[in-house]
N, C-alpha and C positions, 0 to 999 in steps of 0.2 A: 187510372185514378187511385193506385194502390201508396200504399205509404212509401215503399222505396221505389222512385218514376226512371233513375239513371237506368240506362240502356245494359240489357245482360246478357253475356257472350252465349251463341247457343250450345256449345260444350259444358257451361256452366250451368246453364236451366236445362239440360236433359239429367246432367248427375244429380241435382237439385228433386228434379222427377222420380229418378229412381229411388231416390232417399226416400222421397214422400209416398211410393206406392210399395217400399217394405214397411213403415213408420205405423207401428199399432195404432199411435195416436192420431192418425190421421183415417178419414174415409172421404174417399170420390165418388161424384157420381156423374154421369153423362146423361146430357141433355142430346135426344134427337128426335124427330119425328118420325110417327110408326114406318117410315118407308126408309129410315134411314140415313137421313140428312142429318147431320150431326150442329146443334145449335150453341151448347156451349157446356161449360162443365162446374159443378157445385162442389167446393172442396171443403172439410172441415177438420180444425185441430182439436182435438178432444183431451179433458181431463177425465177423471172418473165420474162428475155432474155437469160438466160443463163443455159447455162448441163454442169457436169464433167461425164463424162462417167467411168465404171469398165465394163470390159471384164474377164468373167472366161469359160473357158471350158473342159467338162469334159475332162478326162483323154484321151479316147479311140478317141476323135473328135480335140485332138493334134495333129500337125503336117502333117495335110491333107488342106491345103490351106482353110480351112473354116473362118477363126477369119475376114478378109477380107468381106466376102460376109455379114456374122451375123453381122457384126459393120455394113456395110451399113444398109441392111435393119434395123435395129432395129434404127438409126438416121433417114431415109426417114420417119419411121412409128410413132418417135417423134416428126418429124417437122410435120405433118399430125396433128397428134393430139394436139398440140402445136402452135398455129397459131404465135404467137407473140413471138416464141422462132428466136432468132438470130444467135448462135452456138453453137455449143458442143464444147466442150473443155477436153485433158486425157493427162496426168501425166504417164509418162511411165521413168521406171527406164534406164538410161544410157546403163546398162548392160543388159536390155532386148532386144536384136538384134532380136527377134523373134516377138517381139511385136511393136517394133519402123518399122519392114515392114507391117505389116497387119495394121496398123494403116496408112501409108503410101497409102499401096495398097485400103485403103476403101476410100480417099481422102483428108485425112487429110494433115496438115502440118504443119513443126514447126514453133512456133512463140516465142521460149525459153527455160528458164532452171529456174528451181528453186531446192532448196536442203532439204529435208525435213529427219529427222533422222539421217542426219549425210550422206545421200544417195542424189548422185545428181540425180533429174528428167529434162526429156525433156518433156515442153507443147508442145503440139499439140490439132490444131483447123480444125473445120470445120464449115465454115460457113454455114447457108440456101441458099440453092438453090436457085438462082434466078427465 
């Protein structure tokens, strides 16, 4: 449900990966359960105040009320580590109803719309905790 859907070569999304996992501006985090089952992964592009957030989760940890709990903690554990960060911010497609509640449900809120491919997104924010 991401802005760019065309299909990407996997030579091309592993060097994509390696960019993003030297990229200052970026932090990951992995989602799994205490036993190790890996559910999906929270990534963010960071300025000096600011995150856009991507949520993906695997396949098998769809649809079980998780996208919710994993957006929180993985923001709690950015503004932690982030002291001078002020909000995150995520782009969620119109037509993702599944996405525009877990996003909801984590504490976010809209603050807009922008149209990106020809596809309208609704922003949504979360500020830091006070």
């Amino acid at each position: 449900m991401s802005i760019n859907q065309e299909p990407i070569a996997w030579e091309e999304h592993c060097a994509w990966f390696a960019d993003r996992l030297r990229d200052e501006a970026c932090a990951f985090y992995v989602a799994a359960m205490p036993e190790g089952d890996f559910l999906g992964q929270v990534r963010f592009r960071l300025d000096e105040e600011r995150a856009v957030v991507s949520l993906s989760l695997h396949r098998r940890a769809r649809g079980k009320g998780l996208a919710g709990p994993i957006l929180e903690q993985a923001c709690e554990r950015l503004f932690k580590d982030r002291p001078d960060l002020q909000d995150v911010s995520a782009y969620i497609r119109r037509d993702n109803e599944v996405s525009l509640r877990s996003f909801a449900r984590a504490g976010f809120r809209e603050q807009g719309s922008s149209v990106f491919n020809k596809l309208e997104f609704a922003i949504y924010r979360l500020p830091r905790p006070l």
